[in-house]
ZAMARGU-4260 file (C-alpha; in steps of 0.2 Angstrom, whole numbers, plus 5000, padded with zeros to 4 digits):
<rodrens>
0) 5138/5748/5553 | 5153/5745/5565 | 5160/5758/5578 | 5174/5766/5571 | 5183/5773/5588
5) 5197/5786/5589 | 5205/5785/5605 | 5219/5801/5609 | 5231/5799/5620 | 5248/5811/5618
10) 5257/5809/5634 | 5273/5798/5641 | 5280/5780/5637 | 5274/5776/5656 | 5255/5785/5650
15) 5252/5776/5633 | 5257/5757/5639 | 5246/5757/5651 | 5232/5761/5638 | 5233/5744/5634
20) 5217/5737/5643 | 5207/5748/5637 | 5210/5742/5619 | 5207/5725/5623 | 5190/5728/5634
25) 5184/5736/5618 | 5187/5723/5605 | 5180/5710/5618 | 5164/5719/5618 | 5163/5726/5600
30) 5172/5712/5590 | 5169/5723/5573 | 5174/5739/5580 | 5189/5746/5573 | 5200/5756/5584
35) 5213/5770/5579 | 5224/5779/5592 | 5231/5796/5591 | 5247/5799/5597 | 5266/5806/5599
40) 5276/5800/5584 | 5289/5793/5596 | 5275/5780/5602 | 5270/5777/5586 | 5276/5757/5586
45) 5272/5754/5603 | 5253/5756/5601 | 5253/5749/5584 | 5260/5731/5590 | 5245/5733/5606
50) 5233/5719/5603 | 5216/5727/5599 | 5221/5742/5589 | 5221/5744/5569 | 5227/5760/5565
55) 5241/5772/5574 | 5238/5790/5569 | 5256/5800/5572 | 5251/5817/5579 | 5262/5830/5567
60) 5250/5844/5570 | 5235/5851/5574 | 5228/5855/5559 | 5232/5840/5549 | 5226/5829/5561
65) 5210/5835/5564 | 5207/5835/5542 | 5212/5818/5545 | 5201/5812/5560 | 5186/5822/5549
70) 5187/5812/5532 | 5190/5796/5543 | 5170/5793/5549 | 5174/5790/5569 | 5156/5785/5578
75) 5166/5786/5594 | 5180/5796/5602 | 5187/5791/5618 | 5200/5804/5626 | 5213/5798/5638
80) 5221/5813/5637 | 5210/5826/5645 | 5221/5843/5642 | 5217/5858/5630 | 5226/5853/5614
85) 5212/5837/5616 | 5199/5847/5619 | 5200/5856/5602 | 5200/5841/5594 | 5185/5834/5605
90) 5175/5851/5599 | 5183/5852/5583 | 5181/5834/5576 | 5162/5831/5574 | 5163/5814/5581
95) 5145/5810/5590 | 5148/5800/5606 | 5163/5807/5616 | 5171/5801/5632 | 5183/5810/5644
100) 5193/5800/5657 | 5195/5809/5674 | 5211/5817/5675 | 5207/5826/5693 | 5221/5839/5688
105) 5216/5848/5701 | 5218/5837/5716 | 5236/5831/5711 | 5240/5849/5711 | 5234/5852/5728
110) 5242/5836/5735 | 5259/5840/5724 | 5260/5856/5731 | 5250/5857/5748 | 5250/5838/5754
115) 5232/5838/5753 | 5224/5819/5751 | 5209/5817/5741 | 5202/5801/5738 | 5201/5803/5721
120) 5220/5799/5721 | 5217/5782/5725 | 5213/5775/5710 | 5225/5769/5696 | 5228/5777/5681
125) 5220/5762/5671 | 5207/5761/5682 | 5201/5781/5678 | 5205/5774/5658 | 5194/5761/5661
130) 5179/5771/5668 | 5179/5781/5654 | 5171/5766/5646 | 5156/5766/5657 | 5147/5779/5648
135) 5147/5766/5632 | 5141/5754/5646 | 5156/5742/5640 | 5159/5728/5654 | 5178/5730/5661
140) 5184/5711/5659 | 5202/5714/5656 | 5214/5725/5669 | 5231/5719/5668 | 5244/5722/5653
145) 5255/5707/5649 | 5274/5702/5638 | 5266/5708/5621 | 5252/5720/5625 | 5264/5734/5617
150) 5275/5734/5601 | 5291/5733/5593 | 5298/5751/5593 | 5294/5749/5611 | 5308/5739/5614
155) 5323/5748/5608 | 5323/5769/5607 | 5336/5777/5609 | 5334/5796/5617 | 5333/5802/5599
160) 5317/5791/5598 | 5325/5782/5586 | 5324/5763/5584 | 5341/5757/5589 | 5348/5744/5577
165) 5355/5727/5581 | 5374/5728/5575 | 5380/5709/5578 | 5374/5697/5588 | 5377/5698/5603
170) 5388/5681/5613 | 5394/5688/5630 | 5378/5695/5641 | 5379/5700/5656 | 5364/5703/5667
175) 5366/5714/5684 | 5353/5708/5696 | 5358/5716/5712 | 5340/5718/5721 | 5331/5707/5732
180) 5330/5687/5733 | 5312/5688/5724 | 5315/5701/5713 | 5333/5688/5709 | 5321/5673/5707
185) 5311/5683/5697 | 5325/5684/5684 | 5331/5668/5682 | 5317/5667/5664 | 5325/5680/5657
190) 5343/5672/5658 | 5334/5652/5652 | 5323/5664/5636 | 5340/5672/5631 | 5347/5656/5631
195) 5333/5651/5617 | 5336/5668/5609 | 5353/5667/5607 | 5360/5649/5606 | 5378/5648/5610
200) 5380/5665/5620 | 5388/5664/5637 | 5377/5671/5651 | 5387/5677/5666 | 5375/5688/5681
205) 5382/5699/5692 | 5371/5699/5708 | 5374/5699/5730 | 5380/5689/5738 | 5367/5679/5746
210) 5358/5677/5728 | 5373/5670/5721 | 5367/5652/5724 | 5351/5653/5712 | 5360/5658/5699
215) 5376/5645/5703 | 5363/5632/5703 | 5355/5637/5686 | 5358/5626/5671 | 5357/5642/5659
220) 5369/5651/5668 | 5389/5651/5663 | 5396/5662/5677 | 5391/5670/5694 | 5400/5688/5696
225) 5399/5694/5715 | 5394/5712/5716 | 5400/5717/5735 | 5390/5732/5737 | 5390/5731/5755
230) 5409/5725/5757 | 5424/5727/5744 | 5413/5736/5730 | 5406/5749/5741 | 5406/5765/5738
235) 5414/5775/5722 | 5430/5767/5723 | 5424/5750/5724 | 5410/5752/5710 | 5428/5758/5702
240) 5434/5742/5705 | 5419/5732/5699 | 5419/5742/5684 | 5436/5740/5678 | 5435/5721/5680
245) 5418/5719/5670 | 5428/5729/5656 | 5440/5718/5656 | 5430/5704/5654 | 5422/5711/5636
250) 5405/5709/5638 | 5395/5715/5621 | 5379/5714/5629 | 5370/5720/5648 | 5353/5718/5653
255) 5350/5727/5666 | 5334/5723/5678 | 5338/5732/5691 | 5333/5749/5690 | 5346/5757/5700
260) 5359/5772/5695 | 5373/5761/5702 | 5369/5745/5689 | 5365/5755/5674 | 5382/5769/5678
265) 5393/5749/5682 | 5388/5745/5662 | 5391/5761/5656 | 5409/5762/5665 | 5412/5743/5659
270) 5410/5750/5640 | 5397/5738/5635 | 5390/5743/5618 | 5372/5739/5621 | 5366/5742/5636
275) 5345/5736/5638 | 5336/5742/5654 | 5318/5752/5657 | 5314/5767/5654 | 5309/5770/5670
280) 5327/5768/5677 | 5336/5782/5686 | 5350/5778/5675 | 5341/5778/5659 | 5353/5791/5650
285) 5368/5778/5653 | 5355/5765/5641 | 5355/5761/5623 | 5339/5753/5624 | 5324/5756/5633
290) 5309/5746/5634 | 5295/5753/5644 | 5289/5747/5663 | 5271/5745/5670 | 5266/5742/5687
295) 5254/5732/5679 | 5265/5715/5671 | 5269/5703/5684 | 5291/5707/5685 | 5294/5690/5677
300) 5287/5696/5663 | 5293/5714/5665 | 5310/5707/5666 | 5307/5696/5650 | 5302/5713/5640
305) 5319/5719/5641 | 5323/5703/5628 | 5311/5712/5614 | 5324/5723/5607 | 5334/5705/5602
310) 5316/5697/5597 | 5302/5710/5594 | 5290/5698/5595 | 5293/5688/5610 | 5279/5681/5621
315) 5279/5669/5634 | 5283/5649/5634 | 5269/5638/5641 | 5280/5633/5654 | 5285/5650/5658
320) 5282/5650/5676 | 5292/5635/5680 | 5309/5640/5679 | 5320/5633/5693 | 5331/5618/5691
325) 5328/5604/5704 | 5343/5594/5714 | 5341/5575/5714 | 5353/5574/5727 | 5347/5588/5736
330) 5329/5580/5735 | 5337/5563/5743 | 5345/5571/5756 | 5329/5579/5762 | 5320/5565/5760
335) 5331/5555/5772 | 5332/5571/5785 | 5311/5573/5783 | 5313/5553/5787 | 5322/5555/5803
340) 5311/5569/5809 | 5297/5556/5809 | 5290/5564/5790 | 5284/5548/5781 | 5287/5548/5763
345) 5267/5545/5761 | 5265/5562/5773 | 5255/5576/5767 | 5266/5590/5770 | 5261/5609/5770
350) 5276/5622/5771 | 5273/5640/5779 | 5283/5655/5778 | 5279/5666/5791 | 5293/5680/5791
355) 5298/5694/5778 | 5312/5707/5779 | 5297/5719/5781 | 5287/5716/5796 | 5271/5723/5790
360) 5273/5711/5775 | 5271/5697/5791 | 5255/5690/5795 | 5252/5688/5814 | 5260/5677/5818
365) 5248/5670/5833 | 5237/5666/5818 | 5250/5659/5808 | 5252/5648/5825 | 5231/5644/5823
370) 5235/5639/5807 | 5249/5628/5808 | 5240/5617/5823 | 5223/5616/5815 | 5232/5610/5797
375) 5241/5595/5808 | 5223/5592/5817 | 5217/5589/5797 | 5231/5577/5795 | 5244/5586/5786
380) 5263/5586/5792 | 5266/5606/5793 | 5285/5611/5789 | 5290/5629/5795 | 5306/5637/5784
385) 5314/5655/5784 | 5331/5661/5785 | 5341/5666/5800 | 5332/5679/5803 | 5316/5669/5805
390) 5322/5658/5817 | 5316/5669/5836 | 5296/5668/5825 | 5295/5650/5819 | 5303/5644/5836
395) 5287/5652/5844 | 5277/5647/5830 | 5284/5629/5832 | 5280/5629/5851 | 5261/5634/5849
400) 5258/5623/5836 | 5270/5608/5836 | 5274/5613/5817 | 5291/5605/5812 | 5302/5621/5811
405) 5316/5621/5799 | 5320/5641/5798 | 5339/5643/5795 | 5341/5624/5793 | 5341/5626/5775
410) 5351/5632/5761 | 5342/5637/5744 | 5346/5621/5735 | 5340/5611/5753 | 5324/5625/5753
415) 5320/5619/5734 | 5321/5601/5739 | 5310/5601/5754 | 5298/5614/5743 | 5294/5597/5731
420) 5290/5586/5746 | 5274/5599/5749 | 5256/5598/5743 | 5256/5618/5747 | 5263/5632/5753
425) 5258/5647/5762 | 5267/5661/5764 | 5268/5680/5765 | 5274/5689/5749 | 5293/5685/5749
430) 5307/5676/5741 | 5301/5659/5749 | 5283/5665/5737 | 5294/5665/5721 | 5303/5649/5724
435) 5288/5642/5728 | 5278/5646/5713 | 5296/5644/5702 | 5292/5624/5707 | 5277/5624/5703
440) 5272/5621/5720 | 5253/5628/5724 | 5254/5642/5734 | 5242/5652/5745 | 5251/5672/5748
445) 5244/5682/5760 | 5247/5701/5755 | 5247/5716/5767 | 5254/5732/5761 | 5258/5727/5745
450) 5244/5722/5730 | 5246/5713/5715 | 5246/5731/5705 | 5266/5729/5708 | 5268/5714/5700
455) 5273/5704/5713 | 5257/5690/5715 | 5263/5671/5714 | 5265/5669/5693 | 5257/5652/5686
460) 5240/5646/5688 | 5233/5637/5704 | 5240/5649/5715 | 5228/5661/5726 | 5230/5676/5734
465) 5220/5682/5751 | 5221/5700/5756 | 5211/5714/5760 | 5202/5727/5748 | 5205/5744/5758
470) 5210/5759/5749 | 5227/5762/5758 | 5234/5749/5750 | 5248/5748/5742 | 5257/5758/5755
475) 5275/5756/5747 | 5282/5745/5735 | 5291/5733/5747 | 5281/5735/5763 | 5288/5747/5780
480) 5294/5746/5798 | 5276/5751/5804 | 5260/5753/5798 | 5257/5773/5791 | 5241/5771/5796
485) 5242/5765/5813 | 5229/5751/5810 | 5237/5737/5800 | 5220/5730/5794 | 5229/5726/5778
490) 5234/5710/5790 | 5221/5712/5806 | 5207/5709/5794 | 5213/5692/5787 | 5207/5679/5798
495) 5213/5663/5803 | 5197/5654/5796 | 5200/5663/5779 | 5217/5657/5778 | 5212/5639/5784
500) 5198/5637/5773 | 5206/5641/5755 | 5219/5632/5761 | 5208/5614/5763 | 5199/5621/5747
505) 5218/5620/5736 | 5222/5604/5744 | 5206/5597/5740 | 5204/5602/5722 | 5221/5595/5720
510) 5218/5579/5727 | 5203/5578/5714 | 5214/5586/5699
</rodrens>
């Protein structure tokens, strides 16, 4: 007979999508098992579209469910919930082999309300669902949620949680994207998929100034919309502004990546009927439409999410992580400056980004130094780039190493050409990262503070991360000025050989691809 497993868990949007790995881990190692899940009625559709689970149980009250979870023959109950009301079911169910996942209650309350750490903190919540499983010794293969992994009603609730219907079909989208350049790179699929969704529709973004160029340069955008935030749209009176002109415009549709009060308020103020953004957004009261956001989706296929309330069943193209549009005459251009600098077109060439707008984000950059000059004693032609701000570093990086430095020599469409000249590219996790891996270029990142847990690792396959496993880390989303800790080991403890030996080990395996 096959395991019949109930699995409870009656919390928050956030809560129940990250339950997602644990159904799959199941089904990998019980393939006939048959997993129901016990939840808030609001959640219902989200679960039931999760790949691994066969039944959704709405919970409408005690004392119906439990008649329910008695006449249904669970061998197994797994609860990911761990409060009172699941502990009367746990005694009151008669299902034999019982679970609990940790919730260490205790220690959040003593860190909530007396700062005191415990290491029990440390750990994900998926990773305390996950160890739950160990007392059913069940292997944890699977740890990461991806575009499809929850359902349909996910995608468009209203705060009613009520399923939100689609009145017309939408033709003039607007996206507002006024974050960093990665997290702008990062949004360019969801503009080319909602392109494919709705054939015909005008796409205009509204983004910052220096991220204007990606999406001027993007063949499934119609219009680039400057959002100012720092200059003539400051403040109230200038988000005023903005807003008046984006109602003008009659926009019908606004996705909204960026999680930000101000984007969410600006398509509220602009009178845009629908409204799509996450539900984790501090302006989710201002959104029609909100589809739920997990740390644990890369952003590119977070971003894509937030196109399930127009296609339910959306998952990602094959060629999903290629997404940026090259520049023939850009690539020409390049090509002739390489040329001058003594770069033959036969030239192996290996790009390295040393700089970040986060200085703990930066590897050392002695080492990057090390790195540069033992890659050109292997034979490679090593290409330094950056912005502005990069240019003081890859000057001394260029002096110790005699690395070709480009840092603020190139624009985006000249960084993208000079990207498909190289066999690699090693950076730090940045904008440059995205770009890279947007090309299709293999990339080596080196991650300090921050950890793929925010969704931020190179997307695509043949692309590596290096980084240190120490339990302080992630110390912020984007990385800080200093290191909390004072130790900075995230970095300190990446040497120069580890670097330099995975990165002969990519160029290698693509030489024999």
């Amino acid at each position: 007979m096959s395991n019949k497993i109930l699995i409870i868990r009656l919390s928050s949007l956030g809560d129940v999508v990250l339950t997602a790995p644990v159904y799959k881990n199941l089904k990998a190692h019980w393939p006939d098992c048959t997993v129901s899940v016990l939840v808030k009625p609001a959640f219902a559709g989200i679960v039931a579209g999760m790949p691994g689970v066969d039944e959704v149980i709405a919970f409408t009250g005690l004392r119906s469910v439990l008649r329910r979870i008695r006449q249904s023959g669970f061998t197994h109950l797994l609860d990911l919930h761990a409060n009172l009301r699941s502990l009367i079911i746990r005694r009151l169910c008669g299902i034999p082999c019982v679970s609990v996942y940790r919730k260490d209650a205790l220690a959040r309350r003593l860190f909530v309300f007396l700062g005191l750490p415990s290491p029990a903190l440390e750990r994900h919540n998926v990773e305390r669902y996950l160890a739950a499983l160990k007392a059913w010794k069940i292997p944890i293969r699977k740890r990461w949620v991806s575009l499809g992994d929850y359902g349909v009603s996910a995608a468009a609730v209203d705060r009613a949680g009520q399923r939100v219907p689609v009145a017309h079909c939408p033709r003039h989208v607007i996206i507002l994207q006024s974050a960093f350049l990665g997290d702008s790179l990062l949004t360019l699929p969801l503009a080319r998929d909602l392109k494919g969704i709705l054939p015909g529709c005008r796409i205009t973004v509204l983004t910052l100034p220096k991220s204007a160029t990606l999406f001027q340069n993007a063949s499934y955008v119609d219009e680039v919309i400057i959002d100012d935030k720092r200059g003539a749209h400051q403040g109230l009176s200038g988000m005023w502004r903005l807003a008046k002109h984006l109602k003008s415009r009659g926009f019908d549709l606004a996705l909204i990546p960026h999680r930000s009060l101000r984007s969410a308020l600006l398509a509220y103020l602009a009178a845009v009927p629908r409204r799509i953004g996450f539900a984790s957004s501090a302006g989710r009261a201002l959104l029609t439409d909100a589809v739920p956001f997990t740390w644990l989706m890369h952003d590119l296929e977070r971003n894509l999410a937030l196109l399930q309330p127009l296609k339910p069943d959306i998952r990602t193209r094959p060629d999903e992580s290629i997404y940026v549009d090259r520049d023939h005459g850009a690539t020409e251009a390049i090509n002739l400056r390489l040329a001058q600098a003594g770069v033959s077109a036969q030239a192996r060439i290996i790009g390295v980004h040393p700089g970040s707008a986060w200085p703990t984000k930066r590897w050392l950059p002695r080492r990057f130094g090390e790195l540069c000059r033992r890659l050109r004693d292997e034979g490679f032609q090593v290409v330094l780039v950056g912005g502005e701000n990069d240019r003081e570093l890859c000057g001394r990086i260029s002096q110790a190493s005699g690395a070709l430095d480009w840092a603020g020599r190139t624009d985006l469409v000249e960084l993208k050409a000079v990207m498909g000249r190289m066999a690699l590219f090693v950076t730090n996790d940045s904008g440059p990262m995205h770009m890279a891996t947007a090309l299709g270029i293999p990339t080596l990142a080196i991650f300090g503070p921050t950890t793929r847990e925010l969704g931020f690792f190179p997307y695509g396959s043949g692309h590596r991360v290096l980084e240190a496993e120490l339990a302080c880390r992630p110390c912020s989303l984007h990385g800080t000025r200093t290191c909390p800790a004072g130790h900075f080991l995230c970095m300190r403890l990446i040497t120069t050989d580890m670097v330099f030996a995975r990165a002969l080990d990519m160029t290698r395996a693509m030489s024999l691809a």
